[in-house]
C-alpha positions in Angstrom: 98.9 84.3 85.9 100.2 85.0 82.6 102.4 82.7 80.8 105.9 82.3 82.1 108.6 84.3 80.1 112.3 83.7 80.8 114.3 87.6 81.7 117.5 89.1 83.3 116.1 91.1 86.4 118.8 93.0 88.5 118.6 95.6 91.6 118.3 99.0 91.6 121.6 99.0 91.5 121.6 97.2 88.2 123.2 94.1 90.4 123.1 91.1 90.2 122.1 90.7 86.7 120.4 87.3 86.6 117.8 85.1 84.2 114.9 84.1 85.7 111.4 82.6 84.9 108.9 86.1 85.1 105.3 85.9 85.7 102.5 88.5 86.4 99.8 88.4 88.6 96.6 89.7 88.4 94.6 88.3 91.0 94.6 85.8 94.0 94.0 82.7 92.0 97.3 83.7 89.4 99.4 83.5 93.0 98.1 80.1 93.8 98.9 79.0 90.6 102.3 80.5 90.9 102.6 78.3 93.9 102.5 75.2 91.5 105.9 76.6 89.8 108.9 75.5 92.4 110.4 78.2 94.2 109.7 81.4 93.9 109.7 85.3 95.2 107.6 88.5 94.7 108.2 91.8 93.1 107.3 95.2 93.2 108.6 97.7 91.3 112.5 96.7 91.3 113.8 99.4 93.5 115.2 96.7 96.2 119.0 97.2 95.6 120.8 94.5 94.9 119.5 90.3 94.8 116.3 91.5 97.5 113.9 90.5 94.3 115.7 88.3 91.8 115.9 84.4 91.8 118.2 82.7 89.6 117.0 80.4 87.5 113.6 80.0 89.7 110.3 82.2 89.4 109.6 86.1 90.1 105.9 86.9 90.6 105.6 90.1 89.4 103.0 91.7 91.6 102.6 95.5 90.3 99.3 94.6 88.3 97.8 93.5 91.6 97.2 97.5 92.2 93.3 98.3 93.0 92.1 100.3 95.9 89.6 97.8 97.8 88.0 100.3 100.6 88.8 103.6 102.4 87.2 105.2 105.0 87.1 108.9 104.7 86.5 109.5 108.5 89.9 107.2 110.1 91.9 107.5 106.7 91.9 103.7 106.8 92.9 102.5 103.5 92.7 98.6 102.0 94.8 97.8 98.9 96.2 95.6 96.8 99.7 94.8 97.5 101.2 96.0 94.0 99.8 99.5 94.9 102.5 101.7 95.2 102.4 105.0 97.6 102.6 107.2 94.3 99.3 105.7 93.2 98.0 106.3 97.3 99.5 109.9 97.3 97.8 111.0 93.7 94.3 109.3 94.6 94.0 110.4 98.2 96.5 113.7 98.8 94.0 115.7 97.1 91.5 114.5 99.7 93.5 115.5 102.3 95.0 112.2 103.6 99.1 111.1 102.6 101.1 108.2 103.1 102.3 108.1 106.8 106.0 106.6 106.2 107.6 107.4 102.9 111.2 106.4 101.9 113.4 108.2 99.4 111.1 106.7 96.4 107.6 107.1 96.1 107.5 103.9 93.5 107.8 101.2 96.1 105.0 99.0 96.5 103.0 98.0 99.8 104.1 94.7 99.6 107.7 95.4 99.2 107.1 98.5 101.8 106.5 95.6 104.5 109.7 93.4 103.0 111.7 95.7 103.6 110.0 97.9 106.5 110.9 100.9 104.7 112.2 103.8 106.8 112.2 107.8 106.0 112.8 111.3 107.3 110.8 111.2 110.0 112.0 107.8 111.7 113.0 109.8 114.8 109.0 110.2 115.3 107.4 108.2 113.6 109.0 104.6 113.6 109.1 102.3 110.1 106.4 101.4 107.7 105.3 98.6 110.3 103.8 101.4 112.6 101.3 102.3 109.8 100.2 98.9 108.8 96.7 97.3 110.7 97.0 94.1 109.2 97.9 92.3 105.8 96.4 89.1 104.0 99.2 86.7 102.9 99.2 83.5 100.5 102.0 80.8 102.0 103.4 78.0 100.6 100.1 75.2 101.3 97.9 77.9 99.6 96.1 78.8 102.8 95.6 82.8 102.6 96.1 84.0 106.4 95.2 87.7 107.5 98.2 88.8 109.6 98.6 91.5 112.8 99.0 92.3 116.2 96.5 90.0 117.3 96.1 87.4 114.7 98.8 85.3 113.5 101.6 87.9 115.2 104.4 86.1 114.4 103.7 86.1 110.9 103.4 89.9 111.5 106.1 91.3 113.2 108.3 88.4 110.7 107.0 90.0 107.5 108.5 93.3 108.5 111.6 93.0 106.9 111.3 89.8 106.1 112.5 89.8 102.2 109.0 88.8 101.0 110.1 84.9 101.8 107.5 84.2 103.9 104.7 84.3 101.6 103.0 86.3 98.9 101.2 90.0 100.7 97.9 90.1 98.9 96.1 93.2 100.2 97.5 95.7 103.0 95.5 98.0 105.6 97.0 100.9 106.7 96.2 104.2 108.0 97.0 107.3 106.1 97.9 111.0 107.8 95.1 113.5 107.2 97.1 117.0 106.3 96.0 119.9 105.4 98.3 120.8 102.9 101.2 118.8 100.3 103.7 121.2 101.2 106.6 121.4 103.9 107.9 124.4 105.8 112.2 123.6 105.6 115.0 124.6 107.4 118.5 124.7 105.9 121.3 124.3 108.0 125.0 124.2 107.2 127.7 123.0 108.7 131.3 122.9 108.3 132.2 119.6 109.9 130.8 116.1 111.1 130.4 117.5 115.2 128.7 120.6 114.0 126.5 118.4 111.9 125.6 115.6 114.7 124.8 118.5 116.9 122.4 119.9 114.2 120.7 116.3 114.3 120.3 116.1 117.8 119.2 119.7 118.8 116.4 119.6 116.2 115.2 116.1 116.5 112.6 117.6 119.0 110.9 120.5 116.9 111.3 118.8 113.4 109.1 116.1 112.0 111.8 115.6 109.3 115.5 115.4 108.9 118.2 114.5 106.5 121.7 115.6 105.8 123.4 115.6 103.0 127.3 115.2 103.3 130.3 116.5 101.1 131.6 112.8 99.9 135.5 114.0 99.4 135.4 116.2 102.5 138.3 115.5 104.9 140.4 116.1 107.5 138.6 119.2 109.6 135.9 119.6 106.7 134.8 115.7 107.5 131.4 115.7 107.3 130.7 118.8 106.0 127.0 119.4 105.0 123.5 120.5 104.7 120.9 119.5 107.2 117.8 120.1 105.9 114.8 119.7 108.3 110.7 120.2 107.8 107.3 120.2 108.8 103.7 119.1 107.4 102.7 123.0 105.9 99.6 124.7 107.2 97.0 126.0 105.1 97.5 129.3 107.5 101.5 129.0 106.8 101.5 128.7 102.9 102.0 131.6 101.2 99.4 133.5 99.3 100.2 131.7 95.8 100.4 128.2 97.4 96.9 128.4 99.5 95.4 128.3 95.8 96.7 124.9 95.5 96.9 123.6 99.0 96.6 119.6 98.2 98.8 120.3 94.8 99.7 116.5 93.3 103.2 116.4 91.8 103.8 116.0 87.7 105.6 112.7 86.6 109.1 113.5 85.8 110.0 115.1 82.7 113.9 113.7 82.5 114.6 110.3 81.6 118.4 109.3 81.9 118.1 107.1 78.1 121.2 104.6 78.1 123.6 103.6 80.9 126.4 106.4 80.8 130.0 105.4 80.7 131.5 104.4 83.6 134.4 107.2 83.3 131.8 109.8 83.6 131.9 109.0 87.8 135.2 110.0 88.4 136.7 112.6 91.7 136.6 115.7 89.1 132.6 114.7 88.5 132.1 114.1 91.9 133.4 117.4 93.1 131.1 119.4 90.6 128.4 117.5 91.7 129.1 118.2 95.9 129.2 121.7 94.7 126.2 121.8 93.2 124.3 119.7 95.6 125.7 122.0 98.4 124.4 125.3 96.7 121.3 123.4 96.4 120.5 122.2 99.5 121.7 125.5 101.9 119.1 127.8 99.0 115.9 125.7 99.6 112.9 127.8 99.7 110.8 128.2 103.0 107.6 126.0 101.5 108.2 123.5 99.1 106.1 120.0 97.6 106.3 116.8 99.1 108.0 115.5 95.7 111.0 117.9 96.1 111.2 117.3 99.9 110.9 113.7 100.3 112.0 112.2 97.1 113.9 114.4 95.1 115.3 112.1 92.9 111.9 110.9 91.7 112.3 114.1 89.9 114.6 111.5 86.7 113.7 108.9 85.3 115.9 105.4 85.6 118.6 108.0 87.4 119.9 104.3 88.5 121.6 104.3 84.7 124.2 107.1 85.6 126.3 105.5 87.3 126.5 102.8 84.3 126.5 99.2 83.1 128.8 97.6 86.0 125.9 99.5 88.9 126.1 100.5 92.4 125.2 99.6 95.7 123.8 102.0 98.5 125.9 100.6 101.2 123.3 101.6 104.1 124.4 101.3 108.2 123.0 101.9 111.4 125.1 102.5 114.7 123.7 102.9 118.2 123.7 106.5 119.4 125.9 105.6 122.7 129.2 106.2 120.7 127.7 106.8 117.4 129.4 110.0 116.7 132.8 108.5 117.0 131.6 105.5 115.4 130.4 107.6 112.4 133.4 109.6 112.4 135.8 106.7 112.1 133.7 104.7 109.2 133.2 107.9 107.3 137.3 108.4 107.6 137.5 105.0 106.2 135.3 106.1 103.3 137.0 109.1 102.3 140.9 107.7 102.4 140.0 104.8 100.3 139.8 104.3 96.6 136.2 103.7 96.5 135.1 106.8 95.7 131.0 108.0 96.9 128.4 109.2 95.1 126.4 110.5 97.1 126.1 110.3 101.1 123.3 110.9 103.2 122.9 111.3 107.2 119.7 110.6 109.1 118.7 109.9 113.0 116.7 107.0 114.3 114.3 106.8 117.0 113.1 103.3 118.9 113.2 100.5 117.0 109.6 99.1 116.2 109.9 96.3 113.1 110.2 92.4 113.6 113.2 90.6 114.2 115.1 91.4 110.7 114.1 94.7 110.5 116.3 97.4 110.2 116.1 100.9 112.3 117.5 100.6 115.4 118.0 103.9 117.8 121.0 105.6 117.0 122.6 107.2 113.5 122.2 105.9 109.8 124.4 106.7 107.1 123.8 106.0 103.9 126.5 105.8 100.7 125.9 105.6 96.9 129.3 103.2 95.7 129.6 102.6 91.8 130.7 99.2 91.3 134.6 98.8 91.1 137.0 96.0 91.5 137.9 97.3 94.9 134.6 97.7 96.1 133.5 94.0 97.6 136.5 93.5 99.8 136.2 97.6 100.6 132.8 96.8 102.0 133.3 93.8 104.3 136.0 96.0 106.2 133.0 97.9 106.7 131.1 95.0 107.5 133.8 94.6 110.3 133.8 98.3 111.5 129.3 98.8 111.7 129.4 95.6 113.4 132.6 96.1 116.2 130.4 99.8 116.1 127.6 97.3 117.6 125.4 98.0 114.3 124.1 96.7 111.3 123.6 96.6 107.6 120.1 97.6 105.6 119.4 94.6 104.5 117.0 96.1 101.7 119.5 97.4 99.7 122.9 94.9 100.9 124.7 93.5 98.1 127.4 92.1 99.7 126.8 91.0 103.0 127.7 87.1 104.0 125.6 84.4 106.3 128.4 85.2 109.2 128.3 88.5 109.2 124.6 88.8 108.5 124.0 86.2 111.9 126.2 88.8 113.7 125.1 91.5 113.2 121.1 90.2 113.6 121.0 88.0 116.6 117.3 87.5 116.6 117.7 85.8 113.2 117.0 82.7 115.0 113.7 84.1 116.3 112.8 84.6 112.1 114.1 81.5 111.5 111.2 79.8 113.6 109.0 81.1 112.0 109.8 80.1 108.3 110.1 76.9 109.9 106.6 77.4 110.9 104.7 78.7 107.9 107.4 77.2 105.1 109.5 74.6 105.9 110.8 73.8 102.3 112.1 77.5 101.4 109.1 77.4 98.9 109.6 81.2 99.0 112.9 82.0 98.4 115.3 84.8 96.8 119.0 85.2 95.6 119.2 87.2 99.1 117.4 84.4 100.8 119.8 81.6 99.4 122.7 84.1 100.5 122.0 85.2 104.1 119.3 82.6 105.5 119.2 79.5 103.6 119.7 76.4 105.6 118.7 73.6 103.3 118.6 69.9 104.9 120.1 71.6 108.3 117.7 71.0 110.9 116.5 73.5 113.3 116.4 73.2 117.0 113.5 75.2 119.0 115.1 78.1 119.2 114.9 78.4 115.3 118.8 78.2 115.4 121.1 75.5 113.1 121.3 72.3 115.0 124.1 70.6 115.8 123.0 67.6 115.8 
């Protein structure tokens, strides 16, 4: 473990902006060692939100140097890694060999271990779940220093708890998982407009079946009978028979690292409704012109494309203020949060629509069946209280918040909106009692210090 250095880490979001002691490991003995240090959480590459990876005043274990490749097996696509690998590092070693990540979020700079923290979700939940259905089993360090190896059959509470867990139930040291064997790194898209939110939920639901992949972007100052206005744009894994003739030379093409770098936070007055409405345009022209093929970098993360992108919206940040609603009533339920949205005076970035199929994560985790909505917020006075009307609305809507990327979110609301917390709960009570492991996040939404639990895992009230 290298020697401990006092830093401000933040979010994604650039929030919270705290000091912490910072440590990198490089091995399992430098996480033992870290163990020695109080309490403390680990980190991946940052792009948690909001206080998912910082820990005021206590230790962050840096974990992005624990990054090797330990086996692969070229016949299952069965890969063993390090938990600092990241799925760009998985994608440039082993796309070229024919075999991709099977779950990929919007970024592909998240690391494995922070991949199972936060049971990272993408286009294709609708058919393919969250990053727990591509995981065999992980090794994990806990609090006594005992290194457990974790899945469906061993240690399965440990499992299905990690899976959204916020990293607070140990430290992930190596992940197995399976990759996708592909022919090609390209997708075959679909662009589909539409001029309001029904046309756009019936887009969603009538293409679910013949589309691998979905998302929908949506006009942020659209209103009235343009609400929810859009581009659905939906894909497929290429063929090496489908590419065109120019693309067949360079089926398993690797992406380039991004040549735009945002250099310094912008000025806050550059996000204002005149901005916003250039940028809608643009994105709108954009997205209903893709081509028929295009590379996995522009298709599923597109905004890999900049560099620190998170500095435009400026010193004060943003939160992505992500929900899920069931689908019974989700339209409506959509319809009426994204009408709150637009008539206040918290203005949106950026807002994105997706589908979910079965849940299939642990207890905290995230997807549930139904609709997810997604909205980029740049941090304004108004925007704390703005959000816990929301709060109110997702959870009377019978949903819930992503924790991954919450900012906001209180104990109360949190315990509503996740019943099985309690079920969680039991199991930190298990494998670390003394919130050895813990997080800004950790101390916010789940932190019962000195309460005793009952055997349900629930506060006592004795």
């Amino acid at each position: 473990m290298s020697d401990l250095k006092e830093e401000y880490l933040s979010g994604w979001g650039n929030i919270p902006m705290v000091r912490g002691k910072i440590a990198f490991a490089h091995d399992e003995g430098d996480v033992s060692r870290a163990l020695k240090n109080g309490s403390l959480i680990s980190r991946g590459k940052g792009r948690s939100y909001a206080d998912q990876a910082t820990n005021n005043g206590e230790l962050v274990l840096k974990m992005e140097k624990m990054n090797r490749f330990i086996s692969f097996d070229p016949g299952t696509g069965i890969l063993t890694a390090q938990a600092g690998v990241t799925l760009a590092e998985i994608i440039n070693v082993f796309a070229p060999r024919g075999w991709f990540t099977m779950i990929n979020p919007g970024t592909k700079y998240v690391t494995l271990g922070g991949a199972i923290a936060n049971d990272i979700h993408g286009k294709a939940h609708h058919a393919d779940g969250s990053f727990v259905n591509s995981v065999i089993e992980f090794t994990i360090m806990l609090a006594d220093g005992r290194v457990l190896t974790a899945s469906r059959e061993e240690n399965d509470d440990l499992f299905w708890a990690n899976f959204g867990g916020l990293g607070l139930l140990g430290a992930i040291l190596t992940v197995t998982l399976k990759l996708r064997k592909v022919e090609t790194t390209y997708f075959s898209q679909k662009a589909i407009v539409a001029r309001n939110l029904e046309e756009m939920m019936d887009a969603l639901d009538e293409t679910e079946q013949t589309y691998r992949h979905s998302v929908a972007w949506i006009d942020s100052l659209a209103k009235g009978k343009n609400l929810g206005r859009g581009v659905l744009t939906v894909g497929n894994e290429a063929r090496f028979d489908e590419l065109p003739p120019k693309l067949q030379k360079d089926p398993l093409a690797v992406g380039a690292k991004p040549k735009i770098t945002v250099p310094v936070y912008l000025p806050s007055f550059t996000l204002n409704k005149l901005t916003i409405s250039v940028l809608n345009s643009v994105l709108h022209y954009l997205q209903s012109h893709g081509k028929p093929f295009t590379h996995y970098d522009s298709f599923l993360f597109p905004l890999d494309a900049i560099n620190e992108w998170n500095k435009g919206y400026g010193k004060r940040g943003f939160i992505q203020y992500q929900f899920v609603v069931p689908e019974e009533g989700g339209r409506e339920s959509v319809r009426r949060i994204m009408k709150e949205i637009t008539e206040s005076d918290c203005k949106p970035f950026l807002n994105v629509l997706k589908k979910f199929g079965e849940a299939s994560g642990g207890p905290l985790s995230f997807p549930m069946k139904g609709y997810t909505f997604a909205i980029d917020f740049p941090i304004t006075d108004q925007l704390e209280p703005f959000t816990k009307r929301l709060d109110e609305m997702v959870l009377d809507a019978g949903g819930r918040i992503y924790l991954g990327k919450d900012a906001f979110l209180d104990m109360d609301m949190f315990r509503k909106m996740y019943p099985n917390y309690g079920e969680w709960m039991k199991v930190k009570q298990k494998y670390d009692p003394e919130w050895h492991f813990n997080s800004d996040i950790g101390r916010r939404l789940l932190h019962t210090e000195h309460i005793p639990l009952d055997d349900t895992g629930m506060k006592s009230t004795i």
